[in-house]
py3Dmol code that shows the C-alpha trace and the ligand (Angstrom):
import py3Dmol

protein = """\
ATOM      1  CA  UNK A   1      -7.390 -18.999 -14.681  1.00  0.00           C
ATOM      2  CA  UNK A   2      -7.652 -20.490 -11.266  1.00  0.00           C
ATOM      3  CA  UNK A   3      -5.364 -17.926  -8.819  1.00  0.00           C
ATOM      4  CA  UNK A   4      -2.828 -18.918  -7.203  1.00  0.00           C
ATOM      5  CA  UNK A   5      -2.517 -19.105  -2.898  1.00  0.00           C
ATOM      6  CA  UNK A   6      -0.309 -16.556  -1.829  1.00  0.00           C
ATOM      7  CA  UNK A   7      -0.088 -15.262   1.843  1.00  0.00           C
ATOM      8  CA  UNK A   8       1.711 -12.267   0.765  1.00  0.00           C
ATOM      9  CA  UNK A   9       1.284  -9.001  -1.532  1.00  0.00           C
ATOM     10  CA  UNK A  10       3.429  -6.414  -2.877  1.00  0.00           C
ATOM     11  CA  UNK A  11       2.159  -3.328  -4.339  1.00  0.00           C
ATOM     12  CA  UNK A  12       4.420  -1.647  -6.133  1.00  0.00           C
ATOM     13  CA  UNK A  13       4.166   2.688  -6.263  1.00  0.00           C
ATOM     14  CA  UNK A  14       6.525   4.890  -8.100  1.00  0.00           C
ATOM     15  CA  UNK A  15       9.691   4.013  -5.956  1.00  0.00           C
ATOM     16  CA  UNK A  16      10.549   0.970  -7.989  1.00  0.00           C
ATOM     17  CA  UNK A  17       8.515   1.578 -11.165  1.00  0.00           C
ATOM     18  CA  UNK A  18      11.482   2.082 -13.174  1.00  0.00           C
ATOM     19  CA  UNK A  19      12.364  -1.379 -12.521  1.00  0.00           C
ATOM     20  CA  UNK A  20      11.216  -4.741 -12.744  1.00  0.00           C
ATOM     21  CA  UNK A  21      10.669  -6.363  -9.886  1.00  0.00           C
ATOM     22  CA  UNK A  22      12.009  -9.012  -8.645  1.00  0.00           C
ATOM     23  CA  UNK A  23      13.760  -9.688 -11.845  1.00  0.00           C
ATOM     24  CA  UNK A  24      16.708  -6.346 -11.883  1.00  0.00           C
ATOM     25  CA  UNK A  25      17.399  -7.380  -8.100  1.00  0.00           C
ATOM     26  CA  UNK A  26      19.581  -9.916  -9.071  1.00  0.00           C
ATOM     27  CA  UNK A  27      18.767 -12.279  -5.977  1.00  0.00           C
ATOM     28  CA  UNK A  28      19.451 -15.888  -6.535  1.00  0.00           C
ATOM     29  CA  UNK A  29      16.654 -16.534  -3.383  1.00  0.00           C
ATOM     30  CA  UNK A  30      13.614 -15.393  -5.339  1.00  0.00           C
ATOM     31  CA  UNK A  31      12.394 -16.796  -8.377  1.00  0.00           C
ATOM     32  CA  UNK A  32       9.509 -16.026 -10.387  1.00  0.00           C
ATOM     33  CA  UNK A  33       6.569 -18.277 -10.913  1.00  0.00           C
ATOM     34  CA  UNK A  34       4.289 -16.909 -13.109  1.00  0.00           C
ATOM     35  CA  UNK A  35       5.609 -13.754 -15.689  1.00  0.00           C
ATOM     36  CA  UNK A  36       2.314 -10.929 -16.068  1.00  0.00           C
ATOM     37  CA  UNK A  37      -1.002 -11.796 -16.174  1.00  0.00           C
ATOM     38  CA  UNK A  38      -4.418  -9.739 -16.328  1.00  0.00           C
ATOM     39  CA  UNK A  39      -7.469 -11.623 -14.265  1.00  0.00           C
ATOM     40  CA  UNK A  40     -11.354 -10.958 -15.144  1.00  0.00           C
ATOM     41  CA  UNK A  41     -12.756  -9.901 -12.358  1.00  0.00           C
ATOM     42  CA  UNK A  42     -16.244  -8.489 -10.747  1.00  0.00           C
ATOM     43  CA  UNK A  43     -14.860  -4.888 -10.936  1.00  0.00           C
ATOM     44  CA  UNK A  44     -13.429  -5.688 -14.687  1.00  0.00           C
ATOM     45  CA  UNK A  45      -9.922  -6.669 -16.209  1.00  0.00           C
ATOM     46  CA  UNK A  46      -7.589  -5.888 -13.805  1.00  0.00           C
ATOM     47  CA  UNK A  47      -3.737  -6.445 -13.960  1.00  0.00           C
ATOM     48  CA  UNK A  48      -0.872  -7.218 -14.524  1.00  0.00           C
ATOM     49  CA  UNK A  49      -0.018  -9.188 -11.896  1.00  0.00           C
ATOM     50  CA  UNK A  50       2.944 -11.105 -11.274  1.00  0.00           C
ATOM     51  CA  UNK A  51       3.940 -13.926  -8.602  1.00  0.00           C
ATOM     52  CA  UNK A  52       7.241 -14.746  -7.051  1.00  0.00           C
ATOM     53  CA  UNK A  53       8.738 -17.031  -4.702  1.00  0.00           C
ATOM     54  CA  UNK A  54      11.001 -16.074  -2.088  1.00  0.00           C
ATOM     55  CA  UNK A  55      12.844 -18.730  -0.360  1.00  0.00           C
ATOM     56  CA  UNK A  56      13.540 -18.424   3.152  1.00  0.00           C
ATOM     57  CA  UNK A  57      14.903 -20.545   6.163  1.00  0.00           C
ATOM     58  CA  UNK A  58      11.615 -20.395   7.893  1.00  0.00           C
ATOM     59  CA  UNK A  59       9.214 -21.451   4.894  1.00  0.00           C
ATOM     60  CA  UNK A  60       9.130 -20.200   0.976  1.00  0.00           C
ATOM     61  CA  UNK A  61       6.948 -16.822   0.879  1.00  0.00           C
ATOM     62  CA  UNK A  62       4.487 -17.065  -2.244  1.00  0.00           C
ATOM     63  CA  UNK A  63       4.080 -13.093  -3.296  1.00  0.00           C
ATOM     64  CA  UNK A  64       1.471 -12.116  -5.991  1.00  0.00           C
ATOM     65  CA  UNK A  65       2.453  -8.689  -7.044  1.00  0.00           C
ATOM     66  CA  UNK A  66       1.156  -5.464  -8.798  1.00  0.00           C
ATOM     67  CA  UNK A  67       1.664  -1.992  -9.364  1.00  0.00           C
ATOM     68  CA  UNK A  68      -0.512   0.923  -9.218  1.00  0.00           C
ATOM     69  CA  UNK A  69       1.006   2.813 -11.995  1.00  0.00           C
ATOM     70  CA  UNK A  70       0.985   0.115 -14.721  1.00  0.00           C
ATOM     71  CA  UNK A  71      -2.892  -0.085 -14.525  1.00  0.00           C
ATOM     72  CA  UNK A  72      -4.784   0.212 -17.693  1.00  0.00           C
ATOM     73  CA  UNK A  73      -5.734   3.860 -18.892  1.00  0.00           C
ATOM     74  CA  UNK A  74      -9.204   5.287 -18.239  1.00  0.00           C
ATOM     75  CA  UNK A  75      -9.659   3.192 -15.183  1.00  0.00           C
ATOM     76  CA  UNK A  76      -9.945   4.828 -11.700  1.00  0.00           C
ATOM     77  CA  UNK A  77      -7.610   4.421  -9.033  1.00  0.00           C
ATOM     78  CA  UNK A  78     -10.285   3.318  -6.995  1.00  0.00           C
ATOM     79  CA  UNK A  79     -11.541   1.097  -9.485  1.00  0.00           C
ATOM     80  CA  UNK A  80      -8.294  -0.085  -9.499  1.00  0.00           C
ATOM     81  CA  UNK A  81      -7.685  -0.777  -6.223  1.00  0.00           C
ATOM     82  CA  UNK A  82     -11.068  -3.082  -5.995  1.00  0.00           C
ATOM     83  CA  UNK A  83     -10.312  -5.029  -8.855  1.00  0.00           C
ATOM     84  CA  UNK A  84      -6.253  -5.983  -7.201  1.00  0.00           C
ATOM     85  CA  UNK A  85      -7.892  -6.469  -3.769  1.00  0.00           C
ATOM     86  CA  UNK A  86     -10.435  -8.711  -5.335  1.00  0.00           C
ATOM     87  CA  UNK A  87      -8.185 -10.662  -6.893  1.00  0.00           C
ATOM     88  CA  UNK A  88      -5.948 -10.955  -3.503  1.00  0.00           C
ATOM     89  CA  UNK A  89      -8.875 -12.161  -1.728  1.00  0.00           C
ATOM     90  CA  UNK A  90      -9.257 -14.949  -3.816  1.00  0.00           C
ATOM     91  CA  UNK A  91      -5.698 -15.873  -3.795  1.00  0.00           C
ATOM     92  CA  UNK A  92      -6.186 -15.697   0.192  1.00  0.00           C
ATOM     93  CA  UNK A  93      -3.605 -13.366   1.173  1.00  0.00           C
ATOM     94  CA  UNK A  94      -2.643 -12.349   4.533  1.00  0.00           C
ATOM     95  CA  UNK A  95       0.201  -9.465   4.828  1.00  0.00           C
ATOM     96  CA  UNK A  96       0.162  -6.490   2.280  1.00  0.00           C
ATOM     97  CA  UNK A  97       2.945  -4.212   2.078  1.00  0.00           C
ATOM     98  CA  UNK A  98       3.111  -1.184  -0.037  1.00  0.00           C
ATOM     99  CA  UNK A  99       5.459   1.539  -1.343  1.00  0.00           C
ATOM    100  CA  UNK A 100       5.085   4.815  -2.809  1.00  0.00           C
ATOM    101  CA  UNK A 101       6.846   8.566  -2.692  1.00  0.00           C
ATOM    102  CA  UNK A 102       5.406  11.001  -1.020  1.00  0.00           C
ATOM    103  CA  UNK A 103       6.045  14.477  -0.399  1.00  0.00           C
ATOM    104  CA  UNK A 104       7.036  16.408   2.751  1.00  0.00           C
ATOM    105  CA  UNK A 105       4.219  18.157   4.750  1.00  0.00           C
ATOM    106  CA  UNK A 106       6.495  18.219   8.101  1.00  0.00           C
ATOM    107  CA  UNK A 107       9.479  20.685   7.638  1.00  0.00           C
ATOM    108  CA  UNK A 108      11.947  18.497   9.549  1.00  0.00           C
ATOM    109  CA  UNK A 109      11.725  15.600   6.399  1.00  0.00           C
ATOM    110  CA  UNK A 110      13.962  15.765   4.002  1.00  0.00           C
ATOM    111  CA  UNK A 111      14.494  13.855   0.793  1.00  0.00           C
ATOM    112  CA  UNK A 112      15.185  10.075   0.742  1.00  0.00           C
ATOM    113  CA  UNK A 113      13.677   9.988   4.253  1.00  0.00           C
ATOM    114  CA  UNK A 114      11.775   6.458   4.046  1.00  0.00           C
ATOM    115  CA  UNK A 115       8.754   7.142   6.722  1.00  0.00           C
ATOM    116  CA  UNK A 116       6.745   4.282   7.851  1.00  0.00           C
ATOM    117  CA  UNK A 117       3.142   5.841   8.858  1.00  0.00           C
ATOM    118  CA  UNK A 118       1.051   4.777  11.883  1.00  0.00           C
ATOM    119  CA  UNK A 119      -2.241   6.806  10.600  1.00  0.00           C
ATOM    120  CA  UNK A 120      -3.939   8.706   7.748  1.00  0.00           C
ATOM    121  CA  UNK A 121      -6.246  11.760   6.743  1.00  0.00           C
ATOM    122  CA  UNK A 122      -8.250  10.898   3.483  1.00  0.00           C
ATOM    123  CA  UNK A 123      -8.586  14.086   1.259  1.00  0.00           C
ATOM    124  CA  UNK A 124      -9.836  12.138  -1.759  1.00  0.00           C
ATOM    125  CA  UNK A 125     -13.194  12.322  -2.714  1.00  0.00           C
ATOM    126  CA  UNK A 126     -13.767   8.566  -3.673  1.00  0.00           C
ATOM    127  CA  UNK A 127     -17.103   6.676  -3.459  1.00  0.00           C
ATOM    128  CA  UNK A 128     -15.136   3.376  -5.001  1.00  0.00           C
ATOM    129  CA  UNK A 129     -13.699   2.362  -1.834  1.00  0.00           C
ATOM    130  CA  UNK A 130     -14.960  -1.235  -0.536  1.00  0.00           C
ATOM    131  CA  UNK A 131     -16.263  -4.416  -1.868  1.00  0.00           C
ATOM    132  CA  UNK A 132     -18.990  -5.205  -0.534  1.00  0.00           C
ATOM    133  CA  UNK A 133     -21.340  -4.065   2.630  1.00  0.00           C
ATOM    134  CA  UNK A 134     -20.840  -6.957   4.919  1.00  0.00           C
ATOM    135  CA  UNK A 135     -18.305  -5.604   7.257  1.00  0.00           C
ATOM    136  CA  UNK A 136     -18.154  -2.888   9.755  1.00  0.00           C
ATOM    137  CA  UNK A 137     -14.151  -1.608   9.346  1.00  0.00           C
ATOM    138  CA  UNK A 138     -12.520   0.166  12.455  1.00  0.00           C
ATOM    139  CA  UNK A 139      -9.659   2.163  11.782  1.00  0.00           C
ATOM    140  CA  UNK A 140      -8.331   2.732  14.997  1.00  0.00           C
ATOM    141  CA  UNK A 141      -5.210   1.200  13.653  1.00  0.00           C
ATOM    142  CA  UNK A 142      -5.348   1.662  10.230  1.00  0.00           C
ATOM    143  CA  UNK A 143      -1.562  -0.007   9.676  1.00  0.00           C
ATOM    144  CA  UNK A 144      -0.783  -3.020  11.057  1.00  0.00           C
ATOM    145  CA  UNK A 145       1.459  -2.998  13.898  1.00  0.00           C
ATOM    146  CA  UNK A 146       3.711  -6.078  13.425  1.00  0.00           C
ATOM    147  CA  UNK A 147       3.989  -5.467   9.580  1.00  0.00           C
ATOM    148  CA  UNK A 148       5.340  -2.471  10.732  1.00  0.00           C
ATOM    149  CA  UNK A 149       8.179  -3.118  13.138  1.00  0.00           C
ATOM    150  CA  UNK A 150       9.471  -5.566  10.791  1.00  0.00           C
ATOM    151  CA  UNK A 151       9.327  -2.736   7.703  1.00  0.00           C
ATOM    152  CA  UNK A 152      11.389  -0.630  10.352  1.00  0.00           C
ATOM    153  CA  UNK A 153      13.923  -3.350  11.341  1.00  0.00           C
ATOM    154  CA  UNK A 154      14.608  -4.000   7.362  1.00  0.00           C
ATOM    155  CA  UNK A 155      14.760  -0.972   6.523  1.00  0.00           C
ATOM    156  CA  UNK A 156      17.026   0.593   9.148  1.00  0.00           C
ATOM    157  CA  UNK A 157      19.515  -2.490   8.368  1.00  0.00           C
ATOM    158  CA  UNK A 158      20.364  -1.165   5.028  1.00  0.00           C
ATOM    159  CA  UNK A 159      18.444   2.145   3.476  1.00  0.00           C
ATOM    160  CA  UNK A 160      20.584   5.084   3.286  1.00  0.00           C
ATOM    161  CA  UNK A 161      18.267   7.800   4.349  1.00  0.00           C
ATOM    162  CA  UNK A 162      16.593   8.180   7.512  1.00  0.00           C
ATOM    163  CA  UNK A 163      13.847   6.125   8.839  1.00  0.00           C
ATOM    164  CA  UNK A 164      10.601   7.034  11.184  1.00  0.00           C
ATOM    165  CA  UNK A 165       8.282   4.556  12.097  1.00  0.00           C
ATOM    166  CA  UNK A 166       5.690   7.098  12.772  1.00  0.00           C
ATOM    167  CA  UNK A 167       3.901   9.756  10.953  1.00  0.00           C
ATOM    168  CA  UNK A 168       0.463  10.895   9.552  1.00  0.00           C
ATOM    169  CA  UNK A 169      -0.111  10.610   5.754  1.00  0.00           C
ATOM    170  CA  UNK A 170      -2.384  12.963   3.539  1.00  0.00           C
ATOM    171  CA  UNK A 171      -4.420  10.932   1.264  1.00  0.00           C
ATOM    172  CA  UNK A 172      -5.315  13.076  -2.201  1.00  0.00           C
ATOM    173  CA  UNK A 173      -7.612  12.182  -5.373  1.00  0.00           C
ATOM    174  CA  UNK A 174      -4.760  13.583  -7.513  1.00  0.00           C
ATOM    175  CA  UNK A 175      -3.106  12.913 -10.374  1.00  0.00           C
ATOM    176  CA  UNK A 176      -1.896  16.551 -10.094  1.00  0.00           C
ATOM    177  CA  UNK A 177       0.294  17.696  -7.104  1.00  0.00           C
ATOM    178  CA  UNK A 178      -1.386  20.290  -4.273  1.00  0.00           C
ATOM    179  CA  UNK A 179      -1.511  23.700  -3.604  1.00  0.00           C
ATOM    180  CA  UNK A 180       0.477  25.301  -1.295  1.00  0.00           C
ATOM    181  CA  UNK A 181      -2.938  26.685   0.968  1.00  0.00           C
ATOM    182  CA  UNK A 182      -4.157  22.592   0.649  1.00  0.00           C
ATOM    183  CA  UNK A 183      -0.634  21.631   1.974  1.00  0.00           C
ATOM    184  CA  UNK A 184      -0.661  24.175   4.896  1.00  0.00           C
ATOM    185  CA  UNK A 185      -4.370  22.800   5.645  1.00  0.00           C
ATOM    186  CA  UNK A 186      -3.148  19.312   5.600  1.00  0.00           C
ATOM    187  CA  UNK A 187      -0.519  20.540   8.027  1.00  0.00           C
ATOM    188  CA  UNK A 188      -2.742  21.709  10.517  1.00  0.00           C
ATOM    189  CA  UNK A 189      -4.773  18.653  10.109  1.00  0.00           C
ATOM    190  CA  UNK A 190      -1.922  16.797  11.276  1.00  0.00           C
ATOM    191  CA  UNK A 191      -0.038  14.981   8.515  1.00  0.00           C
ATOM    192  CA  UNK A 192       3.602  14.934   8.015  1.00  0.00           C
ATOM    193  CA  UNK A 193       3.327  13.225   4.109  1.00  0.00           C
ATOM    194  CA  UNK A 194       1.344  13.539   1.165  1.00  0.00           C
ATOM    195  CA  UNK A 195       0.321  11.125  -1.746  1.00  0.00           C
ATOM    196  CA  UNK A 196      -2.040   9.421  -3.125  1.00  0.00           C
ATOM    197  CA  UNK A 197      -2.054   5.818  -2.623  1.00  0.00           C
ATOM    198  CA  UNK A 198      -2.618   4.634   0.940  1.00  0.00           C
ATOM    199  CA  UNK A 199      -6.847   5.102   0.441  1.00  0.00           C
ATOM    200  CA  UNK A 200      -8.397   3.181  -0.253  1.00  0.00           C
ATOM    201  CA  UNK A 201      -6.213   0.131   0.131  1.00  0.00           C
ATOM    202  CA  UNK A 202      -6.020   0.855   3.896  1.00  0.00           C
ATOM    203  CA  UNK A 203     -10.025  -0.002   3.827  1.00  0.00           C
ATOM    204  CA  UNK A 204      -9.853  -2.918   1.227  1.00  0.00           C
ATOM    205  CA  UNK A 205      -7.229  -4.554   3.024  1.00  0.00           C
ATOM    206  CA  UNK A 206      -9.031  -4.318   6.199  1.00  0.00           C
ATOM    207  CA  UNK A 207     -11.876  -6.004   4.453  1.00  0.00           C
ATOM    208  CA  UNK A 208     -10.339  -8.783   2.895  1.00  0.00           C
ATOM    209  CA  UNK A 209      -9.168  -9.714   6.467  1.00  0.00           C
ATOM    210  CA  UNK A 210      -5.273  -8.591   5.704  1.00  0.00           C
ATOM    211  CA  UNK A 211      -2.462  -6.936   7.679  1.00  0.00           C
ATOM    212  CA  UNK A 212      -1.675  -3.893   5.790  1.00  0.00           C
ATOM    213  CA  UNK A 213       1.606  -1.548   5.869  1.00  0.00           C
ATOM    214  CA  UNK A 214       3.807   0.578   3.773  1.00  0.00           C
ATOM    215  CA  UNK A 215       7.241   2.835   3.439  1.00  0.00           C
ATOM    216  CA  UNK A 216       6.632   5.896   1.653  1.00  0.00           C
ATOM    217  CA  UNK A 217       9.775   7.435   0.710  1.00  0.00           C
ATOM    218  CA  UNK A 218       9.940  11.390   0.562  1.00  0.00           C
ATOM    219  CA  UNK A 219      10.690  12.329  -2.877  1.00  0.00           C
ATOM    220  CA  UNK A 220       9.912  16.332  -2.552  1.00  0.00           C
ATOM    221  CA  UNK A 221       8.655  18.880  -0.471  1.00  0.00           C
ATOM    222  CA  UNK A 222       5.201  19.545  -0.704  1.00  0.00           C
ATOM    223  CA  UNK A 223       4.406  23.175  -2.327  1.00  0.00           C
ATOM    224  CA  UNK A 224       5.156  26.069   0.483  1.00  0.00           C
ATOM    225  CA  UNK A 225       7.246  23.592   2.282  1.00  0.00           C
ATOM    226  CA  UNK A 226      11.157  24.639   2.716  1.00  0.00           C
ATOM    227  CA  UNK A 227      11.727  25.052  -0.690  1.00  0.00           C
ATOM    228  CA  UNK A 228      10.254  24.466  -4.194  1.00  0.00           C
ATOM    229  CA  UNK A 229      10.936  20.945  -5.750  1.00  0.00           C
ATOM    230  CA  UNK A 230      12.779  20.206  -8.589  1.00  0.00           C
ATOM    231  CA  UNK A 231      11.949  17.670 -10.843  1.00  0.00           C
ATOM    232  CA  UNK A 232      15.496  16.658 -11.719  1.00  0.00           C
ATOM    233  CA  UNK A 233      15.812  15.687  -8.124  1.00  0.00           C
ATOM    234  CA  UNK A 234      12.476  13.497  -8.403  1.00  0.00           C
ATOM    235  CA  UNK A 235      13.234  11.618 -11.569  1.00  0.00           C
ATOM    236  CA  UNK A 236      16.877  11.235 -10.360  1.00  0.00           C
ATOM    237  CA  UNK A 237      15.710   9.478  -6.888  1.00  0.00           C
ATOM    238  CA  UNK A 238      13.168   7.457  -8.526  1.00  0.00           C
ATOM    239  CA  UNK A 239      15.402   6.374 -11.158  1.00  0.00           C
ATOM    240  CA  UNK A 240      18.425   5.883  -8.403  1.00  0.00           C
ATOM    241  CA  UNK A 241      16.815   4.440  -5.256  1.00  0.00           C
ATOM    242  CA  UNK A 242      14.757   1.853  -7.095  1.00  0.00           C
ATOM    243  CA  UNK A 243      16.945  -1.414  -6.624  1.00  0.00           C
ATOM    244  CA  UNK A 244      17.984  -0.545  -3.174  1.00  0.00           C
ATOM    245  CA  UNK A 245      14.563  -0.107  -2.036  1.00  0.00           C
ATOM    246  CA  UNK A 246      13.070  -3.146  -4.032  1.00  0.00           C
ATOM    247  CA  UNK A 247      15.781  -5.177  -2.094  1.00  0.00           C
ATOM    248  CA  UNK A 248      14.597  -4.292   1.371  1.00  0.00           C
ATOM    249  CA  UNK A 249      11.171  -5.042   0.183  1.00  0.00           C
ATOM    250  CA  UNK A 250      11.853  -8.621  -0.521  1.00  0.00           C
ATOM    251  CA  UNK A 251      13.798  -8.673   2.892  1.00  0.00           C
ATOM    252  CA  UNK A 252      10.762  -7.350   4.434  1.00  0.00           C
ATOM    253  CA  UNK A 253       8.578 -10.136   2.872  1.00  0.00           C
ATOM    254  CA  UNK A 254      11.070 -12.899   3.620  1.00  0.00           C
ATOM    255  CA  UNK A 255      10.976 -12.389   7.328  1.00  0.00           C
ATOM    256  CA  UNK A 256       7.171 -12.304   7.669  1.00  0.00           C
ATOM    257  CA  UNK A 257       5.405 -15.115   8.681  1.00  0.00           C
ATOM    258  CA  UNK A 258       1.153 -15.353   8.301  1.00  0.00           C
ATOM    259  CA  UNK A 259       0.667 -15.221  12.064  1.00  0.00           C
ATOM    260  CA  UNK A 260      -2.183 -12.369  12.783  1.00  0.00           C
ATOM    261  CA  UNK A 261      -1.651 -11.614  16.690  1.00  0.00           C
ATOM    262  CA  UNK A 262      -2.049  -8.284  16.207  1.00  0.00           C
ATOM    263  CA  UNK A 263      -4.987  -6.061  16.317  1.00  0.00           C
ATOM    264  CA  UNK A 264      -5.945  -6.113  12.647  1.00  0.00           C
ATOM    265  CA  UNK A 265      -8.250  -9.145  12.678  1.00  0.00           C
ATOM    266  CA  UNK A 266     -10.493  -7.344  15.239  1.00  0.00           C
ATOM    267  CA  UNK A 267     -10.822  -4.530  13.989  1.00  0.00           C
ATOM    268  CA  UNK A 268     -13.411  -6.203  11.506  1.00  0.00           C
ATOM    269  CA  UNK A 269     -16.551  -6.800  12.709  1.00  0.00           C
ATOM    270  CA  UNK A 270     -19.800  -8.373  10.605  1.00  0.00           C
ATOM    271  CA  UNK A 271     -22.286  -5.122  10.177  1.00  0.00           C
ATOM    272  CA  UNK A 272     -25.038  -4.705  12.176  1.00  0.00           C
ATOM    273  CA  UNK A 273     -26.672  -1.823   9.593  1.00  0.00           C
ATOM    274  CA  UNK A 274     -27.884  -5.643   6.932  1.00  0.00           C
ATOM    275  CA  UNK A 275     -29.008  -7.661   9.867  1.00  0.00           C
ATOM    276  CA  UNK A 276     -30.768  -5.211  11.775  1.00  0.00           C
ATOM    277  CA  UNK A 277     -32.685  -3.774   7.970  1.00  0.00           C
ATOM    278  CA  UNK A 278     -33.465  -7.592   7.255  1.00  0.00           C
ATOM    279  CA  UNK A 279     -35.081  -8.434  10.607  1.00  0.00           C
ATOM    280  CA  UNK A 280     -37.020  -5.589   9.983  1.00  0.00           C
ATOM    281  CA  UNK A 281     -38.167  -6.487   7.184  1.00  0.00           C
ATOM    282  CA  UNK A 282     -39.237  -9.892   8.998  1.00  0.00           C
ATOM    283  CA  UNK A 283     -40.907  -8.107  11.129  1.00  0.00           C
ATOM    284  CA  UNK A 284     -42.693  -5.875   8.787  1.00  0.00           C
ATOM    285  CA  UNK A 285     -43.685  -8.861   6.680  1.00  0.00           C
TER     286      UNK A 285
END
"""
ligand_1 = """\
1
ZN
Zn -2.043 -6.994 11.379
"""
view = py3Dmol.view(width=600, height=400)
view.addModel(protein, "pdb")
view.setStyle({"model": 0}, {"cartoon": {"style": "trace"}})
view.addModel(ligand_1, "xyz")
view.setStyle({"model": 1}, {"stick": {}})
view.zoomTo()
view.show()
C-alpha cells in the first residue's frame, strides 16, 4: 500500500484509549478516510493506523493516526515507536502532537491538570531510539515551540482542569509504575511529571524533520507524592475525560498550519561522525 501525504500526526496515549477516535467525537468537520490499517515496514508490521480529515477554513488537515497502546504484543515500545515514525516519514508529515497521563512528581499538580512540557529527563534504558545515523539531533528544544502555544491556547479555551505550558517530564522504560526513592530522585533531577511515552518520539520526530509536542494529563500522584493513588480515580478519569480531551485535540490540529519558523528544523544537522570516518578511509586507502 502506497501511504498516504499527511502533514499532520496524532498519537494517541491512554487519555483517549477508551475511545475511538475521531469517530465517538461526534464532529460533523472531520471525516475519516481510511478505517485501520497495519503497514510492512523496515522495523516490521507496525499498526494500526488510521487517517482522518479535518476540514478547516484555512485548508483541510490530512491526520494519519496511531496509538501506542493498541500495538501488537511482544513488540517493544521502542520498536514501536520506529516502525510509526517510519511510516510518518514516508507519508511526509510535518507537526506531531501527542497525549498521554502522567503522574505528579511536583506536589503543587493535582489531578486532571493537563501540563504541556517544555523539556525532558530520559530514565529509560533504550538502545531502539533512532532510524538511522545520518543526523546529528540537538535537543536544546526538545518540544516545539509553536506546536506548543497553540496546544495551550486550545486547551485553555475549553479543558476543565488547569493548564501549564511548562514543566519537565520523567521519561521511564516501564510498564510498571516507580518507586517512591526513583520518584524523589526524579524530583531532584528536576521533573514535575512522569510517564513513559515522550522518549523516544522526542528523538524520532526530530529526525524525520517534524515539529513535535504533547499534553500529558495528570492522572495520579507519583508514589511518595501527597498521597497514594487510587485506581478507581485512574480508570474513572480515563474513562471520563476521554471525549473532552479528544475534542481539543482535533481543535489543536485544525488550527495548525505546516509552516516550520520555529527552531525545530535547525536543530538537525547532517553528522559529521560518517563523513569525517569515510574521508578517512579515503585517505587511508
Ligand atoms: Zn517546530
Amino acid at each position: 500500500m502506497r501511504i498516504p501525504d499527511c502533514d499532520f500526526a496524532l498519537i494517541g496515549g491512554s487519555g483517549t484509549l477508551s475511545i475511538d477516535m475521531p469517530e465517538n467525537l461526534g464532529l460533523d468537520y472531520v471525516t475519516t478516510d481510511c478505517e485501520e490499517f497495519c503497514l510492512e515496514t523496515p522495523y516490521g508490521a507496525g499498526g494500526p493506523f488510521k487517517i482522518f480529515t479535518i476540514e478547516s477554513p484555512r485548508g483541510d488537515k490530512k491526520v494519519i493516526s496511531c496509538r501506542m497502546h493498541n500495538w501488537q504484543g511482544g513488540v517493544s515500545r521502542g520498536r514501536c515507536s520506529q516502525q510509526a515514525f517510519w511510516v510518518f516519514q514516508q507519508a511526509g508529515v510535518k507537526k506531531i502532537l501527542s497525549e498521554g497521563g502522567v503522574g505528579a512528581v511536583n506536589y503543587l499538580l493535582k489531578t486532571r491538570d493537563m501540563v504541556i512540557p517544555h523539556d525532558y529527563v530520559d530514565f529509560s534504558l533504550r538502545k531502539d531510539i533512532s532510524l538511522t545515523d545520518n543526523y546529528l539531533l540537538i535537543m536544546r528544544d526538545p518540544f516545539c515551540g509553536d506546536l506548543r502555544k497553540v496546544i495551550k491556547e486550545q486547551t485553555e479555551k475549553s479543558w476543565a482542569g488547569r493548564v501549564f505550558d511548562l514543566g519537565v517530564y520523567a521519561n521511564t522504560e516501564g510498564r510498571h509504575f516507580e518507586s517512591p526513592s526513583e520518584i524523589s530522585y526524579m524530583k531532584r533531577a528536576g521533573a514535575d511529571i512522569v510517564g513513559q511515552s515522550v522518549c523516544p518520539e522526542v528523538y524520532l520526530a526530530r529526525e524525520i524533520g517534524a515539529c513535535y509536542a504533547g499534553m500529558y494529563m495528570v492522572v495520579n500522584y507519583a508514589e511518595g507524592v501527597v498521597l497514594p493513588w487510587r485506581h478507581e480515580e485512574l480508570a474513572d478519569i480515563f474513562y471520563n475525560e476521554s471525549i473532552s480531551l479528544g475534542k481539543i485535540m482535533i481543535d489543536i490540529l485544525r488550527n495548525l498550519d505546516i509552516s516550520q519558523n520555529c527552531s525545530c528544523p535547525a536543530l538537525r544537522k547532517e553528522t559529521l561522525l560518517t563523513k569525517i570516518y569515510s574521508e578517512r578511509k579515503n585517505d587511508d586507502g
